[in-house]
C-alpha positions in Angstrom: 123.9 162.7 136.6 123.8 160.3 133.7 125.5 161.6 130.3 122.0 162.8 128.0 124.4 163.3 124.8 121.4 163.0 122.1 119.1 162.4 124.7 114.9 163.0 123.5 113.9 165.8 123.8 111.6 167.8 125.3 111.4 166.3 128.4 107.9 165.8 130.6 107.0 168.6 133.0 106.2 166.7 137.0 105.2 169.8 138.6 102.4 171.8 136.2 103.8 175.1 137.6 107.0 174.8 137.3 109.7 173.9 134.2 110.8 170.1 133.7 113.4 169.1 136.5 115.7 168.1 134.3 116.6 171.6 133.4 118.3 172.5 137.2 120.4 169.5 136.5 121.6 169.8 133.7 122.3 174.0 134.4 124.5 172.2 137.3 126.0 169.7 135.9 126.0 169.6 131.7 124.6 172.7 130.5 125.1 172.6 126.9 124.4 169.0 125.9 122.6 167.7 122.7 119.2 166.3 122.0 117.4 164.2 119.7 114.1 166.1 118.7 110.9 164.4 117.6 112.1 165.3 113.7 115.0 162.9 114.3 117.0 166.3 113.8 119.7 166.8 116.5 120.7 170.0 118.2 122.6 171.3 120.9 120.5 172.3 124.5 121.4 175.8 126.1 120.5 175.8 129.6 122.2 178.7 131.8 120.5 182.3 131.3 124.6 183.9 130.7 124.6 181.1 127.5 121.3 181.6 126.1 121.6 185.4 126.1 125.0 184.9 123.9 123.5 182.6 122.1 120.5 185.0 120.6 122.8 188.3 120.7 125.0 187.1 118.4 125.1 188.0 114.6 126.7 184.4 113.9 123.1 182.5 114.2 120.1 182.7 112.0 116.2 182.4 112.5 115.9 180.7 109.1 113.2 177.7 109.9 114.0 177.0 106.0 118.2 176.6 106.8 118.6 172.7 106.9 120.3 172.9 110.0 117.4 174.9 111.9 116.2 172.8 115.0 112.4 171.9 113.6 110.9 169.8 116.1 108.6 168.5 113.7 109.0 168.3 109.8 107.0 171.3 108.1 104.9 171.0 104.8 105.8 173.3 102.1 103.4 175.1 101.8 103.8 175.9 105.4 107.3 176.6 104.9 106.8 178.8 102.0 104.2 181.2 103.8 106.5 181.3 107.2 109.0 182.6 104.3 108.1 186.3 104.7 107.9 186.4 108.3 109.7 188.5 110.6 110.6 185.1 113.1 112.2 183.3 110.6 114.4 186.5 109.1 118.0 187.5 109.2 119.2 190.6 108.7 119.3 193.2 106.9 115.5 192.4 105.3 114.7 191.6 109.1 116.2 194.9 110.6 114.2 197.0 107.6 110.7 195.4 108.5 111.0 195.5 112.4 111.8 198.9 111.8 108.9 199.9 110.4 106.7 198.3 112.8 108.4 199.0 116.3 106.5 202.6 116.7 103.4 200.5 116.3 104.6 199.2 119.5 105.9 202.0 121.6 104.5 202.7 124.8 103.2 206.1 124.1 101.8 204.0 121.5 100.3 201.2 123.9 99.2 203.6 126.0 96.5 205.0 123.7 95.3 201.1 123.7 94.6 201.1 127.0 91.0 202.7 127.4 90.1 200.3 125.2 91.7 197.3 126.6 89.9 198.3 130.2 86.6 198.2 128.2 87.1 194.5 126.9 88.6 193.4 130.2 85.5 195.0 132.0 82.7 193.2 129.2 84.4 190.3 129.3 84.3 190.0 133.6 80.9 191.4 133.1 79.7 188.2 131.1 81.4 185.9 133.3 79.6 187.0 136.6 76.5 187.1 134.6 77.2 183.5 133.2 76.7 180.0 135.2 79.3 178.7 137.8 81.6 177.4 137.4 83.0 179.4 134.7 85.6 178.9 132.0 88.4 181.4 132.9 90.4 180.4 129.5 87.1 180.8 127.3 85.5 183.5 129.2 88.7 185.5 129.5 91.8 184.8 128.8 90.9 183.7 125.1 88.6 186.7 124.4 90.6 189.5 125.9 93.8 189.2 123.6 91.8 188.3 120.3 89.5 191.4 120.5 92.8 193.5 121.3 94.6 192.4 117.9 91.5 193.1 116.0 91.9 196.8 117.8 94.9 196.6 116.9 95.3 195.6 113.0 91.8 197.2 112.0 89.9 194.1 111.7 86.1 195.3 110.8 83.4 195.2 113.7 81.4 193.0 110.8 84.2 190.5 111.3 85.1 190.5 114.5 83.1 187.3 115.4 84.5 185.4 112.4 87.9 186.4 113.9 87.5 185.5 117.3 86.1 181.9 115.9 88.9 180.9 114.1 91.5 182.3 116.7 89.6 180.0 119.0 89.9 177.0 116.7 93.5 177.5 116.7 93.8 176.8 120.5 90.7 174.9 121.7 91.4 171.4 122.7 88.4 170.5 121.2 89.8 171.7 117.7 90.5 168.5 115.7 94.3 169.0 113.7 92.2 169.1 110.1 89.5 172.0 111.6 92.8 173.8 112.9 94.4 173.5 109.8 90.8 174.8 108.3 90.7 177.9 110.7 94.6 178.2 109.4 94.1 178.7 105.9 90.7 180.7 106.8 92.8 183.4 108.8 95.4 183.3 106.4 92.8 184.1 103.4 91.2 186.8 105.5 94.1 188.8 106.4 94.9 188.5 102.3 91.5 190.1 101.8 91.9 192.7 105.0 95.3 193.6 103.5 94.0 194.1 100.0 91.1 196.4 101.7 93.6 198.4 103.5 95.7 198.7 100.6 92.6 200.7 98.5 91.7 202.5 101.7 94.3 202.9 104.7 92.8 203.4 107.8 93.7 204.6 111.3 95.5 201.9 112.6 98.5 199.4 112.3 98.0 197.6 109.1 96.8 201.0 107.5 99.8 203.0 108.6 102.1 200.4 107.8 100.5 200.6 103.9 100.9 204.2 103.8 104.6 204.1 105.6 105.6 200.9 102.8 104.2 203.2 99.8 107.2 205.5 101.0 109.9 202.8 101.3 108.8 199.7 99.6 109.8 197.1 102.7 106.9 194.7 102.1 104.9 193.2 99.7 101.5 192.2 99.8 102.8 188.8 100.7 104.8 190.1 103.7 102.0 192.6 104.8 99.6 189.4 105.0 103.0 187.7 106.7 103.2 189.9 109.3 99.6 190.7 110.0 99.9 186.5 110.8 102.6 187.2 113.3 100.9 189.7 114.9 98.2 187.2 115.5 100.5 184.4 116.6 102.6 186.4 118.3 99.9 188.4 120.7 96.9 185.7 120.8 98.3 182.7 122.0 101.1 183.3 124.3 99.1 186.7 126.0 96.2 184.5 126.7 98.1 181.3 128.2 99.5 183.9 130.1 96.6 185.1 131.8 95.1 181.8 132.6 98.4 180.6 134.1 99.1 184.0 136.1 95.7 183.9 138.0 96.3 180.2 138.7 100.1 181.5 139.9 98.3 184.3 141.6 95.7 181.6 143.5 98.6 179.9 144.1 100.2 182.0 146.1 97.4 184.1 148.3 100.6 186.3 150.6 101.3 187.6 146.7 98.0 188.1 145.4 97.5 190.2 149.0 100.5 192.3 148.2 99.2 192.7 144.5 95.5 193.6 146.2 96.8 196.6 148.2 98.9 198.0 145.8 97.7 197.7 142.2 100.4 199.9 141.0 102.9 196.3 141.6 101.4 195.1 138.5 104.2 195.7 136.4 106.4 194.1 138.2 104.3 191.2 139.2 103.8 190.9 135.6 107.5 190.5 134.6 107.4 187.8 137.8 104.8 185.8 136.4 106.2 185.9 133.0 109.6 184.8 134.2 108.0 182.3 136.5 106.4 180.6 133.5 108.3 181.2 130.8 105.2 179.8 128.7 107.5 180.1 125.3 110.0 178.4 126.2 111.7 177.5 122.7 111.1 180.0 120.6 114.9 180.7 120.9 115.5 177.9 118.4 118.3 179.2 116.2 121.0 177.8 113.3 124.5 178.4 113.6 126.4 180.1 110.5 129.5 180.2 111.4 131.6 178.3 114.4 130.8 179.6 117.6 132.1 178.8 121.0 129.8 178.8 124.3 130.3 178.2 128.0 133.9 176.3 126.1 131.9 174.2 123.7 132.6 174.9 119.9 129.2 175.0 118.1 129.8 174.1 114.1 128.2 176.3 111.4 125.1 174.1 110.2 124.4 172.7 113.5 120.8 174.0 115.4 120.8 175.4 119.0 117.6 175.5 121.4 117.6 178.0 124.1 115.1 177.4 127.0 113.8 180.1 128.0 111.8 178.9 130.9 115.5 177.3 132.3 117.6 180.7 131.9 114.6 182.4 134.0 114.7 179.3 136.4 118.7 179.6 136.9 119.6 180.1 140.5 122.9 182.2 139.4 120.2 184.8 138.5 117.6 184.6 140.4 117.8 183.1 143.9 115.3 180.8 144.8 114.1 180.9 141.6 111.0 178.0 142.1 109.2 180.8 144.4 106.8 183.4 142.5 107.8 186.6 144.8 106.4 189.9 142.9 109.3 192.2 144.6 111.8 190.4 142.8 112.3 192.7 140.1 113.8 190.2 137.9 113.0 192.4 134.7 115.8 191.1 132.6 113.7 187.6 132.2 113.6 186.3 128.9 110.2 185.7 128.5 110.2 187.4 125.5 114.1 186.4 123.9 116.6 188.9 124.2 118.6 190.9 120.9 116.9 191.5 117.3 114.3 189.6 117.9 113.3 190.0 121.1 109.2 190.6 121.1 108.1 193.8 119.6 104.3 193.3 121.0 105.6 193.3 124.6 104.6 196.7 125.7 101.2 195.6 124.8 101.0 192.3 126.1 102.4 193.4 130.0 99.6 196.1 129.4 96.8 193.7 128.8 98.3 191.4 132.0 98.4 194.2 134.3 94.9 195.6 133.2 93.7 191.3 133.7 95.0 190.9 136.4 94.1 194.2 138.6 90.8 194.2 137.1 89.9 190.4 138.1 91.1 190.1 141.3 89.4 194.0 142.3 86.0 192.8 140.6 86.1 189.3 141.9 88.0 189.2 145.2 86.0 185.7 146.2 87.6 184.0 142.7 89.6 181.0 143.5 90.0 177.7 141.7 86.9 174.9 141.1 89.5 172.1 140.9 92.6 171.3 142.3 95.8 172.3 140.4 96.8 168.3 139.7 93.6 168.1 138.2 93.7 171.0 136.0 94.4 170.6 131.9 97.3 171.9 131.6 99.0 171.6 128.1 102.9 172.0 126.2 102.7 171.8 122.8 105.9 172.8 120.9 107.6 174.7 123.7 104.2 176.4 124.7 102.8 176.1 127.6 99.3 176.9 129.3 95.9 175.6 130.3 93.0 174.3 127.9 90.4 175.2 130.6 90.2 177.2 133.8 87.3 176.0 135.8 86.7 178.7 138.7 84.3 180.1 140.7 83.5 183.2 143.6 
């Protein structure tokens, strides 16, 4: 294999269903290597699973998007900058151990659990519509959009009144047909909203996650207003996009592979674990490991310098044969539960109790209402999309 010292990066996927080749190679032959990214900012490439899983348990790396050194693909305005500030993503400890505190039993699955009625009731309205509607339908804007924005607003306490002002901008945000400056628009609209939403929960807590955490930060004083609206963002961020790529690109995984989908058709209750397989299959957020190193730090024998940026691939440490053998087939009895789909150490996803939930309910749900589904274009010809590291489909056109 040819040398790829500060070689650009990211690197074209061939297959739409499975990671960039590249990344078996260089897990063979040159697992940590370095890269040029789009930002002209170099970094060094984790690709093995034993690597990246140092790499994000140690206490010698930051999540500081602001730290010069931090692998940006792209360079960040300011003011972008400046409100990613408060954010739980971009914190070190100790003010990121205080606020993930406070939210984690927002997140529990006795806590997720109490979620699910409702999230059946979506799912269910939401196949409803699409069996009423025309065919070939839309999966992504039919379902996989709706589903995960209607559970956030569950979730935070968004108003019925605004629910479809929510579920417009959220759209913006991922539609292809979104142009960058109406994105940008349906930004600065969300952020303005959850100012007002936080301010409103502030004067009158209510019954669910941003109104507990007001009552819970009169008591400590963790946030402020600024980081209340910060992480009300993340929430959205964190359980919109990524949840609803992911239940686009499992049916399509699940279509994929009929001798699975069987397995998961007479026994719903392998949903969790197919879930974890599709997730690991994926690996749809597959550089959200980015990290900055503050002091030296030696991997697989190569010394890292403090100051210099690391990506860890997600999608290639869930792709490495050393863990999981034959790791290009979907197989749902794998049990391969210690993916990192979600990172691994303090930041690992706090939302992923609820996002498996709302996959397993899709998923079941779908395929039991619909057992005719199956794809109204070929796979080659679907619009698939991988835009900074996440990946997933702009439409879904199926039918039954």
């Amino acid at each position: 294999m040819p040398d790829r010292q500060n070689s650009a990066f990211p690197y074209p996927r061939t297959c739409p269903l499975l990671p960039p080749r590249e990344y078996a190679s260089l897990r063979a032959e040159q697992p940590i290597s370095k890269v040029t990214l789009a930002s002209g900012r170099t970094a060094w490439l984790l690709t093995r699973h034993e690597h990246i899983r140092q790499l994000l348990a140690s206490p010698q790396v930051s999540s500081n998007m602001a730290h010069p050194g931090y692998p940006l693909h792209f360079d960040v305005p300011a003011e972008v900058m400046e409100q990613m500030r408060p954010v739980m993503l971009a914190m070190d400890p100790p003010v990121h151990t205080a606020q993930r505190k406070m939210v984690i039993p927002e997140f529990t699955v006795k806590r997720v659990l109490q979620l699910r009625p409702r999230i059946q009731e979506i799912v269910d309205e939401r196949i409803s519509v699409m069996l009423a509607g025309e065919r070939p339908a839309d999966l992504v804007e039919e379902l996989a959009l709706p589903v995960p924005s209607l559970a956030i607003s569950e979730l935070l306490g968004v108003p019925y009144a605004d629910r479809a002002f929510f579920q417009d901008c959220t759209r913006k945000l991922v539609s292809v047909d979104t142009d960058p400056q109406e994105r940008m628009t349906a930004h600065q609209e969300l952020h303005a909203y959850f100012d007002r939403l936080v301010t409103a929960k502030t004067a009158d807590p209510g019954d669910d996650l941003l109104g507990r955490l007001v009552l819970k930060n009169r008591e400590t004083g963790t946030f402020d207003h600024t980081g209340l609206v910060g992480m009300a963002n993340v929430l959205l961020v964190g359980g919109f996009e990524t949840t609803a790529n992911m239940i686009s690109l499992g049916v399509v995984g699940l279509l994929e592979n009929p001798g699975q989908l069987e397995k998961l058709r007479a026994d719903p209750g392998l949903a969790p674990q197919a879930v974890d397989e599709l997730l690991r299959y994926f690996s749809i957020a597959d550089q959200v490991t980015s990290r900055v190193v503050l002091e030296d730090i030696e991997i697989g024998g190569v010394l890292i310098r403090a100051g210099e940026g690391v990506l860890g691939l997600s999608a290639s440490a869930n792709h490495d044969e050393e863990v999981y053998p034959e790791a290009d087939r979907l197989d749902i009895d794998r049990g391969g539960r210690h993916h990192l789909a979600f990172g691994h150490g303090i930041h690992q996803c706090i939302g992923q109790n609820l996002a498996k939930m709302e996959l397993e309910t899709v998923f079941t749900t779908l395929f039991a209402r619909i057992p005719g589904l199956k794809l109204a274009a070929p796979v080659a010809e679907l619009p698939f999309k991988d835009s900074m590291g996440v990946y997933g489909l702009h439409r879904l056109p199926v039918t039954w």
